[in-house]
C-alpha positions in Angstrom: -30.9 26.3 17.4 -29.9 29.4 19.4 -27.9 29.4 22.9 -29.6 31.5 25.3 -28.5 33.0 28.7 -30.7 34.1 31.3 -29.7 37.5 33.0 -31.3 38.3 36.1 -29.7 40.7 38.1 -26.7 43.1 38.6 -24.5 39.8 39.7 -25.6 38.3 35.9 -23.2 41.0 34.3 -20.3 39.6 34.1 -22.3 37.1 32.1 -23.1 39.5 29.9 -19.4 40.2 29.1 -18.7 36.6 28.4 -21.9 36.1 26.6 -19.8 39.0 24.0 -17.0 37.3 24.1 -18.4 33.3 23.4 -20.9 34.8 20.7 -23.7 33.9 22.6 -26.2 36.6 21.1 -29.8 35.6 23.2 -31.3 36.7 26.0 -34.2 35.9 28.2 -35.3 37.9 31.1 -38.1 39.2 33.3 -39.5 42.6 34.4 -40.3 40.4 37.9 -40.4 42.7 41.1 -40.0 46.1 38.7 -40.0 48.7 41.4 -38.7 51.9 39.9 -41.7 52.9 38.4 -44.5 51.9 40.4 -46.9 52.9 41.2 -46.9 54.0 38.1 -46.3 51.3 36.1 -45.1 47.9 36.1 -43.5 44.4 35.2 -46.0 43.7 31.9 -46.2 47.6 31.0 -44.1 49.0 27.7 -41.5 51.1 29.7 -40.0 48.7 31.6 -39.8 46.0 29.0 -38.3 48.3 26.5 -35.6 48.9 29.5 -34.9 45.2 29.6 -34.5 44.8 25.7 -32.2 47.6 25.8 -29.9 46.1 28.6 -29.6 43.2 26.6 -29.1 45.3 23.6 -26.4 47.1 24.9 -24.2 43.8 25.7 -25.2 42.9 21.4 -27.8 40.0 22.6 -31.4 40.3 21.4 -34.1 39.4 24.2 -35.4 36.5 22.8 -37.7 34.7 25.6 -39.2 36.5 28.6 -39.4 34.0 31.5 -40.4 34.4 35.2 -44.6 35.5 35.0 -44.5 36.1 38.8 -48.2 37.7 38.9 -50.2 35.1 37.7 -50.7 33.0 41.0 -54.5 34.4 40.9 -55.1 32.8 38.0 -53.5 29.4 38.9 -55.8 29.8 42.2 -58.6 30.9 40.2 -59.7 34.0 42.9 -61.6 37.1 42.8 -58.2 38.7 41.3 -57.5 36.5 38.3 -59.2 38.2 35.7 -56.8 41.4 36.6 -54.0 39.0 36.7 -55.1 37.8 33.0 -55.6 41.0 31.7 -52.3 42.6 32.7 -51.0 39.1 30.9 -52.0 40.4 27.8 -50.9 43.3 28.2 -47.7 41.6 28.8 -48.2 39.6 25.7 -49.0 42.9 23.7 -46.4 44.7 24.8 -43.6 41.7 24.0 -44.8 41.7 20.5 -44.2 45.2 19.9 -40.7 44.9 21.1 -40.5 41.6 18.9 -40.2 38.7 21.7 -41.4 36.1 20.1 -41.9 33.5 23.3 -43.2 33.5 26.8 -42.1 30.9 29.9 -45.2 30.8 32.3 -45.5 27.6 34.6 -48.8 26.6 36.7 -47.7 26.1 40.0 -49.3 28.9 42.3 -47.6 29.8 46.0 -44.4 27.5 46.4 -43.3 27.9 42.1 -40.1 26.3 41.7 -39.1 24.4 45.2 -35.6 23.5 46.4 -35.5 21.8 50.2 -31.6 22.6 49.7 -29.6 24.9 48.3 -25.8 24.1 49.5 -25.6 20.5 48.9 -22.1 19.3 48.3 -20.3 18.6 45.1 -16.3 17.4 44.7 -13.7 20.7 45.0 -16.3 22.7 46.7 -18.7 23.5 44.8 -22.6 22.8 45.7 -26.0 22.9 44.0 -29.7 22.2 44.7 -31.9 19.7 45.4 -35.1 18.4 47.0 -36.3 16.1 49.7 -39.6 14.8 49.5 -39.2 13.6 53.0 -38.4 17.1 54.4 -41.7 18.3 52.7 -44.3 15.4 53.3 -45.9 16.1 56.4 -46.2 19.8 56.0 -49.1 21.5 56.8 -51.0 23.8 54.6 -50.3 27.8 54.2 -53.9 28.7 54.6 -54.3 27.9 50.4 -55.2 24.5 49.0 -55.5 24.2 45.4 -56.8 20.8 44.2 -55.9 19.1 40.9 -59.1 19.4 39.3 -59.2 23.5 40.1 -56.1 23.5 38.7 -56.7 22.1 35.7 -59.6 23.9 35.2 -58.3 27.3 36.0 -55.6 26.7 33.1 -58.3 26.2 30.7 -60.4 29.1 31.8 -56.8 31.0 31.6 -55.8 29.4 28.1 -59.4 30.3 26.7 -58.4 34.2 27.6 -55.0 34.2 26.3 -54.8 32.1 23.7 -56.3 34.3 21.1 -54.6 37.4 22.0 -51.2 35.2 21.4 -52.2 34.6 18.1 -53.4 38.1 17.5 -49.7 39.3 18.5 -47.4 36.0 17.8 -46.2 35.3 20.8 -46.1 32.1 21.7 -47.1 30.4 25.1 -44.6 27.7 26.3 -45.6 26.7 29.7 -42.9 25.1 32.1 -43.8 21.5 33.6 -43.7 21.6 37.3 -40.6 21.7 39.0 -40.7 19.2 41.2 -42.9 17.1 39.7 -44.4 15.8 42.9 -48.1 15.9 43.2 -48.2 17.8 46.0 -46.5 20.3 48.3 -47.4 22.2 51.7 -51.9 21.6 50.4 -50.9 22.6 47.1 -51.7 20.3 44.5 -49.4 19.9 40.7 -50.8 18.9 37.7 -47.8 19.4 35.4 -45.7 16.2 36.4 -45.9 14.4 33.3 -45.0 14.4 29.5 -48.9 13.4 29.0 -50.0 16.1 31.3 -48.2 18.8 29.5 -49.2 17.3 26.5 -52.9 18.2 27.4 -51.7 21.5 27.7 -51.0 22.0 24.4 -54.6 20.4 23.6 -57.2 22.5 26.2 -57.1 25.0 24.1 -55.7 23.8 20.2 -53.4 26.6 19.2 -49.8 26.8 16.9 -49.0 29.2 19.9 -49.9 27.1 22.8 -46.9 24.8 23.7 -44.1 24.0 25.8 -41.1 24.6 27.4 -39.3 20.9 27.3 -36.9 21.5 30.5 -35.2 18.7 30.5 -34.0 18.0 34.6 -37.9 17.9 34.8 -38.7 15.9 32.3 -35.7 13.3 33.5 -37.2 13.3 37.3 -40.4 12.2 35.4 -38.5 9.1 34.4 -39.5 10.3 30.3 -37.0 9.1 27.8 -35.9 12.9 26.8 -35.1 12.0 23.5 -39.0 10.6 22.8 -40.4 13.7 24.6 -38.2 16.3 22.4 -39.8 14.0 19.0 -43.6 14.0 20.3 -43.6 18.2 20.9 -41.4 18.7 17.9 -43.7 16.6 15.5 -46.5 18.5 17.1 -45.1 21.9 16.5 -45.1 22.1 20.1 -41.7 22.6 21.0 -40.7 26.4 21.6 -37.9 26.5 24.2 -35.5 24.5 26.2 -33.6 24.2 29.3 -30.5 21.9 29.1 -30.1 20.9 32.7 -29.8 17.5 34.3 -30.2 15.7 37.3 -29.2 12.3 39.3 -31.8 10.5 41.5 -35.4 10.8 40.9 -38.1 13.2 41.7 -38.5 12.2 45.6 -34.8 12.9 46.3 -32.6 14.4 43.6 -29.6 16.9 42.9 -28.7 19.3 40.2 -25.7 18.1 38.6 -23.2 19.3 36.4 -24.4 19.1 32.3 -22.1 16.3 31.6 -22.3 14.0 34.9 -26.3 13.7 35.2 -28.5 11.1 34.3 -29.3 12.0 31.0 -28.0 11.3 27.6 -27.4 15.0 26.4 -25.3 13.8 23.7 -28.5 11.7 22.2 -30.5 14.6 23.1 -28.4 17.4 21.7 -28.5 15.2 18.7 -32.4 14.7 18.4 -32.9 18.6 18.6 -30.5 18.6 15.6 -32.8 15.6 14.2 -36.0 17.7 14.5 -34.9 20.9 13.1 -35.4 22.4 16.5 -34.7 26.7 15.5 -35.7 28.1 19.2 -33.8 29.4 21.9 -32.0 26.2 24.4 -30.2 28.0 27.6 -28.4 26.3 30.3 -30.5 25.7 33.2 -29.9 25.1 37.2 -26.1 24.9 37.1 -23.7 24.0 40.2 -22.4 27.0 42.0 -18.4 26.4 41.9 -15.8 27.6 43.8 -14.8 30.8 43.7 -18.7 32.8 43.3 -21.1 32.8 45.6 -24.6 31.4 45.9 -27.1 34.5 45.7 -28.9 32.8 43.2 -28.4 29.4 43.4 -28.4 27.4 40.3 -27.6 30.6 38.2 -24.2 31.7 39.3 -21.2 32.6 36.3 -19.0 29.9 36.2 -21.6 26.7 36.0 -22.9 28.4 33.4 -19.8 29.0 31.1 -18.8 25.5 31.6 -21.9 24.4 30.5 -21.7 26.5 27.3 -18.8 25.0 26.7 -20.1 21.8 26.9 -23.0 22.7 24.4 -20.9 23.9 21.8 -18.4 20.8 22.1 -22.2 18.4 21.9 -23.0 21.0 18.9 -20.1 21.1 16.9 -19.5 17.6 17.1 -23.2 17.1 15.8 -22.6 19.1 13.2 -19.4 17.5 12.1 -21.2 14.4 11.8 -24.1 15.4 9.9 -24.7 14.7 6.2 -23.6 17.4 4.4 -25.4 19.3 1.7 
């Protein structure tokens, strides 16, 4: 099992540093919003992806997961566009394999993507972190695209059907993100990824070793799943290819990010079942509090939540370990 840091932006460096100095040796990223080049090239082209690997290459971590597809939404809508939009996918795909990433983050939820009716919501000492309001949300009117579940589910397959085989031909594998929330709708557009069945049929559109999931775990809570059963089914399955370790209190209608160790979940029990399964992939810490002392440019992602998480993953991990039968 490999501890992962996502570094997105120059206000991510310091993370780098401390990445160095806690032996944290993983990296996901994204070529999202690549503007140097263009318009020559861009985000799923070879230049700017080797530029990415190098930056994490120059801080000693290997980029290990590229997460944050943000120019797929035609495909998720199933428009004129969306056979571009897959074929510049595979070129992404291509293109990661020959600079050895292994795994992909997608998700399937077009226009709104992950969705936060608040960003500043108060923790003890100052701090703050996210969270969503179903009531805020309810009554609001459509953007001028609807998307109904059946479109959706039957643009994935038409999407899966194109890109499955060129992740086999390259290796890369395809872990798509459950919806985040898990709500069934939002602002006319429909979700289809709210439950552990749901992404379960994922993984069977389109039967594939390199057609699975990312099990993120604040998601998988809000969708009242017992984490521990979830992170079994996928693993047995082969289905399991990457994690986020986050948690959450109140359920999927009105929730908060919370720190790792004052959620809902068990992440002792579930650190432990990851150890269980012989989980090997890449686990980072996900939607953290923004504490005092750094700001909130990118809420859920700023420095300090994150290194007290770590922390708190290599406690859960060494204590595993300790316990464990020994050879």
């Amino acid at each position: 099992m490999k501890i992962a840091y996502y570094i997105g932006g120059t206000e991510h460096i310091p993370l780098k540093h401390f990445a160095r100095q806690l032996g944290i040796r993983y990296g996901v990223g994204n070529t999202c919003g690549v503007s140097a080049y263009a318009p020559y090239a861009n985000g799923w082209d070879y230049m700017p992806l080797w530029k990415l690997k190098k930056e994490f290459a120059d801080f000693g971590m290997k980029l290990s997961v590229y997460e944050g597809v943000d120019f797929i939404d035609a495909a998720k809508l199933g428009t004129g566009e969306r056979d571009a939009a897959i074929a510049h996918f595979c070129t992404l795909l291509e293109n990661l394999s020959l600079l050895g990433v292994k795994t992909v983050c997608y998700n399937w939820m077009p226009v709104w993507g992950w969705f936060r009716t608040d960003i500043n919501l108060p923790l003890p000492g100052g701090a703050t972190s996210s969270g969503f309001r179903m009531s805020e949300v309810a009554d609001m009117p459509a953007c001028g695209v609807t998307v109904s579940k059946d479109q959706l589910w039957t643009n994935l397959e038409y999407f899966l059907k194109k890109v499955v085989p060129v992740a086999e031909k390259y290796k890369v594998e395809l872990a798509i993100h459950p919806d985040d929330p898990p709500v069934d709708c939002i602002g006319g557009v429909e979700r289809i990824l709210t439950s552990s069945e749901a992404m379960y049929q994922v993984t069977r559109l389109v039967p594939s070793e390199y057609n699975g999931i990312t099990l993120c775990q604040g998601n998988f809570a809000l969708m009242e799943e017992d984490i521990p059963t979830a992170i079994r089914r996928f693993a047995a399955e082969k289905k399991l290819f990457f994690v986020h370790f986050r948690d959450v209190i109140g359920d999927k209608y009105d929730f908060q990010e919370t720190y790792h160790h004052t959620g809902k979940t068990d992440m002792y029990e579930a650190m432990k079942t990851y150890y269980e399964v012989g989980f090997e992939g890449c686990m980072r810490p996900d939607h953290v509090p923004t504490m005092y002392g750094d700001n909130n440019d990118r809420p859920s992602y700023a420095i300090n939540g994150n290194l007290v998480a770590t922390g708190y993953m290599l406690g859960l991990m060494e204590a595993i370990e300790k316990e464990r039968p020994q050879p």
